[in-house]
C-alpha positions in Angstrom: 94.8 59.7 100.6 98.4 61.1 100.1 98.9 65.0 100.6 101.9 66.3 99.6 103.2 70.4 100.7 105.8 72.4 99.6 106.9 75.9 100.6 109.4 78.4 100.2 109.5 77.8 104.4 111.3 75.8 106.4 109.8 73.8 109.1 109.9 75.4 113.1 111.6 73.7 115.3 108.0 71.9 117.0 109.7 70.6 120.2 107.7 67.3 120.4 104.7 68.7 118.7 102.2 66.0 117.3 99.1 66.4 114.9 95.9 65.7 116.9 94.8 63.5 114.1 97.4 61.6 113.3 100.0 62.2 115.9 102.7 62.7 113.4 105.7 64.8 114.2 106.0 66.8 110.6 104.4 69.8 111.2 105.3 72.6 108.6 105.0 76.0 109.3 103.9 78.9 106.8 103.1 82.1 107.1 102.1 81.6 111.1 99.8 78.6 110.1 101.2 75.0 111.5 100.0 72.2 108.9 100.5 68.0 109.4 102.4 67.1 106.4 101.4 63.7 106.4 97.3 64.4 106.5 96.9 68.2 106.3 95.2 68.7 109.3 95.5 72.0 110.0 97.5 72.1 114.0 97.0 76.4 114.2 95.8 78.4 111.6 96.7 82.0 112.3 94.6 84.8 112.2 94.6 86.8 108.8 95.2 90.1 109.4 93.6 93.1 107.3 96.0 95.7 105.5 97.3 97.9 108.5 95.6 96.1 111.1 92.3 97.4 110.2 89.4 95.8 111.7 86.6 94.8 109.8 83.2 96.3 111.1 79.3 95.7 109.6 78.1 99.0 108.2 73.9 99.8 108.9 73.5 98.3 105.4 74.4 94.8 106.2 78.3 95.0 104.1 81.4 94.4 106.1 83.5 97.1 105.5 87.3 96.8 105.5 87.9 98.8 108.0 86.0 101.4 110.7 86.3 105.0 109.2 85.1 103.1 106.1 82.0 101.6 108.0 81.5 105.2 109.4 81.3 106.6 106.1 78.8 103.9 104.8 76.9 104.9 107.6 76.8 109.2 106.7 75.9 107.8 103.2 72.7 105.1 104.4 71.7 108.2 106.4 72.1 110.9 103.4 70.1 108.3 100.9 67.4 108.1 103.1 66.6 111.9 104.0 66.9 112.1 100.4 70.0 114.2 100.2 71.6 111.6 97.8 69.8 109.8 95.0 71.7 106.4 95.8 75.5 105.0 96.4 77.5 102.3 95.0 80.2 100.7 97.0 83.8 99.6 95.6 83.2 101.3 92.2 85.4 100.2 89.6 87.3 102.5 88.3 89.7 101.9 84.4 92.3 104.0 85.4 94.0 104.3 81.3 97.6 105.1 81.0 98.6 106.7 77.5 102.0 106.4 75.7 103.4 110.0 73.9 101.2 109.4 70.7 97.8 109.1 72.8 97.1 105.9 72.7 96.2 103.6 75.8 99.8 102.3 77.0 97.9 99.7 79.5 95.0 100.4 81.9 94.6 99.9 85.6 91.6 99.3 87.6 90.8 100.8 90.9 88.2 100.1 93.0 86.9 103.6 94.9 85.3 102.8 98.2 82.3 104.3 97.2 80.4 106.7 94.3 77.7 108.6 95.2 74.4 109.6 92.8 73.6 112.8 93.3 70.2 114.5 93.0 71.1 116.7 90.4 72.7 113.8 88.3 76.2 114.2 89.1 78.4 111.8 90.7 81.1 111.8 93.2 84.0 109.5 93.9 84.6 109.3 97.9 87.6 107.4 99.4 88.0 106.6 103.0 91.4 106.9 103.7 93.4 106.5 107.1 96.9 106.1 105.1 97.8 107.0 102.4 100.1 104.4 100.5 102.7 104.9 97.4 100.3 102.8 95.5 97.4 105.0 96.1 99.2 108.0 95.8 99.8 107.3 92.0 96.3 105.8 91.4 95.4 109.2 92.9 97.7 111.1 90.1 96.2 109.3 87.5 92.5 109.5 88.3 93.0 113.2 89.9 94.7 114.5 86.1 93.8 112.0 83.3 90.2 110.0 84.4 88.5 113.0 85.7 89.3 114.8 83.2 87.6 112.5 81.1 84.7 112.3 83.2 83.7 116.1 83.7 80.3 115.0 85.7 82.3 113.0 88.3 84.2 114.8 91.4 86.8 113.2 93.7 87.0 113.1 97.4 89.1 111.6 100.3 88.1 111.4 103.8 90.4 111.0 106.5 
């Protein structure tokens, strides 16, 4: 079986290292994995790390969240649905963000997915966003949904926790 790699990467200096398997020399490294070129055993596979070092945690519905505060809110919300202060919620809503030219037609649209949309009793709906930091790139997804998709969308409110 012949395996063949390429990458924008050059190789590490390995200092003598040898593939387990097939105790061949040519290691490549990329993006902090180390890979046998000749059989594609995998020598170290680094860790993936989440966007800002996040750490995943299990919310008490059984999803891994992306990161803790967002667990915490899943949490408030499992709680709220069953005391019946919420009708239901959905997590990662997708959200078509449009974007219209001067005429008022749809330039090109973006999705967005909120963390989560709650149903409430009285058959409104809020988007809620857990947010520790706030990047450029949701800072103009913000703009957009905040003054164009709400807008829209008059039964729907937007929040962010921090």
């Amino acid at each position: 079986m012949s395996i063949s790699y390429t990458s924008s990467r050059t190789s590490q200096n390995s200092s003598g290292a040898r593939c387990p398997e097939c105790h061949s020399n040519k290691l490549l490294y990329n993006k902090g994995s180390i890979i046998c070129r000749d059989c594609g055993h995998s020598v170290y596979k680094a860790k993936r790390r989440n966007k800002y070092n996040a750490s995943k945690q299990v919310a008490l519905d059984g999803i891994r969240r992306d990161s803790k505060l967002e667990a915490r809110v899943a949490d408030e919300l499992y709680f709220l649905k069953r005391s019946g202060a919420i009708k239901d919620y959905d997590s990662q809503y997708k959200v078509k963000l449009n974007i219209y030219d001067k005429d008022g037609n749809v330039a090109f649209a973006k999705n967005w997915k909120v963390d989560f949309r709650i149903h409430n009793n009285d058959g409104t709906y809020k988007l809620l966003e857990a947010k520790g930091i706030e990047g450029d790139d949701y800072k103009w997804k913000r703009d957009v949904l905040m003054n164009v998709w709400l807008k829209e969308h008059p039964d729907y409110t937007y929040e962010v926790r921090k």
